[in-house]
N, C-alpha and C positions, 0 to 999 in steps of 0.2 A: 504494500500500500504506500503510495506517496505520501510525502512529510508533507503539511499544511503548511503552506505561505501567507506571506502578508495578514490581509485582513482576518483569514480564516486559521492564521496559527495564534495557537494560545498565550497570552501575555500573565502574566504574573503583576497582581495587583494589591496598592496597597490598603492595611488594615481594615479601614474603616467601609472602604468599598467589598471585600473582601466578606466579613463580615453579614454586609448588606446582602450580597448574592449568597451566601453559604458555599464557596467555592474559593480556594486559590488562584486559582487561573479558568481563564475563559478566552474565548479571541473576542478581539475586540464586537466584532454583528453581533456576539451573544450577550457582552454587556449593555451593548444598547436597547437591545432587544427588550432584555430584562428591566431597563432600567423604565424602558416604555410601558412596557408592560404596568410595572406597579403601577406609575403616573396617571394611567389610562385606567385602572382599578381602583384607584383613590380617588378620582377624579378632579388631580391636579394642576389644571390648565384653566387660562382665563384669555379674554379675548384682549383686558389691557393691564399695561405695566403696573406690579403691586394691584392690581383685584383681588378680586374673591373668587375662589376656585367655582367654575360652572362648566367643567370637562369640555370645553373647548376652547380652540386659538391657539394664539403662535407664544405666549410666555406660559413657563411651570410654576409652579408656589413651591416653594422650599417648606416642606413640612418639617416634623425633631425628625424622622428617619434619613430624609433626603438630604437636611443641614450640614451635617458632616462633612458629606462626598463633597456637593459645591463651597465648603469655604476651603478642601484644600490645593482648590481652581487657582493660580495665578502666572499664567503665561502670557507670552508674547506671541502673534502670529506672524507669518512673512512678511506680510505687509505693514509689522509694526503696530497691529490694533491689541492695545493692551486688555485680558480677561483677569479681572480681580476679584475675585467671589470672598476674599481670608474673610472680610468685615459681613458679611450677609447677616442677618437675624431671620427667624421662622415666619413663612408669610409675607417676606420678601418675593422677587420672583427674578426669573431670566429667560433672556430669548432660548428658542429652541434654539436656534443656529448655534449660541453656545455650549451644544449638548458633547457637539467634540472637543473643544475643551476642557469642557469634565469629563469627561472619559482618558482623555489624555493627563492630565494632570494625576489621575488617581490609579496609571498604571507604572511597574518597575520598568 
């Protein structure tokens, strides 16, 4: 069987994410997956910036479960667009677009 690449090889992730999924590693599509998943089950999406979760639109609410993974968010993209999530509080929120961001930030 061929070794998994890229997207579909398993990354090793930290604690707090780790934790969240019940897994050590995952490849990346499965942490997002997963992490859709709950979001889509809790129904933590709102149609504007900081709302009230009403399971749909383009930003998530940072619940106590989700708070963790997004504050230990703070990269830089290529293009220099800074993602700082360390300060968030709960019921805060963030654009989806920044979902790889956290995903990236919270693997080894």
């Amino acid at each position: 069987m061929a070794e998994a690449k890229g997207l579909s090889k398993p990354v090793k992730m930290k604690n707090d994410l780790a934790e969240f999924l019940g897994a050590a590693e995952l490849p990346r599509t499965e942490i997002t997956k997963k992490l859709w998943d709950y979001i889509k089950a809790n129904k933590l999406q709102t149609k504007t910036e900081n709302g009230k979760p009403e399971n749909a639109g383009k930003f998530i609410v940072a619940d106590a479960k989700l708070l963790p993974i997004f504050k230990n968010t703070k990269s830089t993209s290529k293009s220099g667009k800074v993602t700082d999530l360390t300060h968030m509080k709960e019921g805060q929120t963030i654009n989806m677009m920044q979902m790889a961001s956290v995903v990236g930030a919270n693997i080894e």
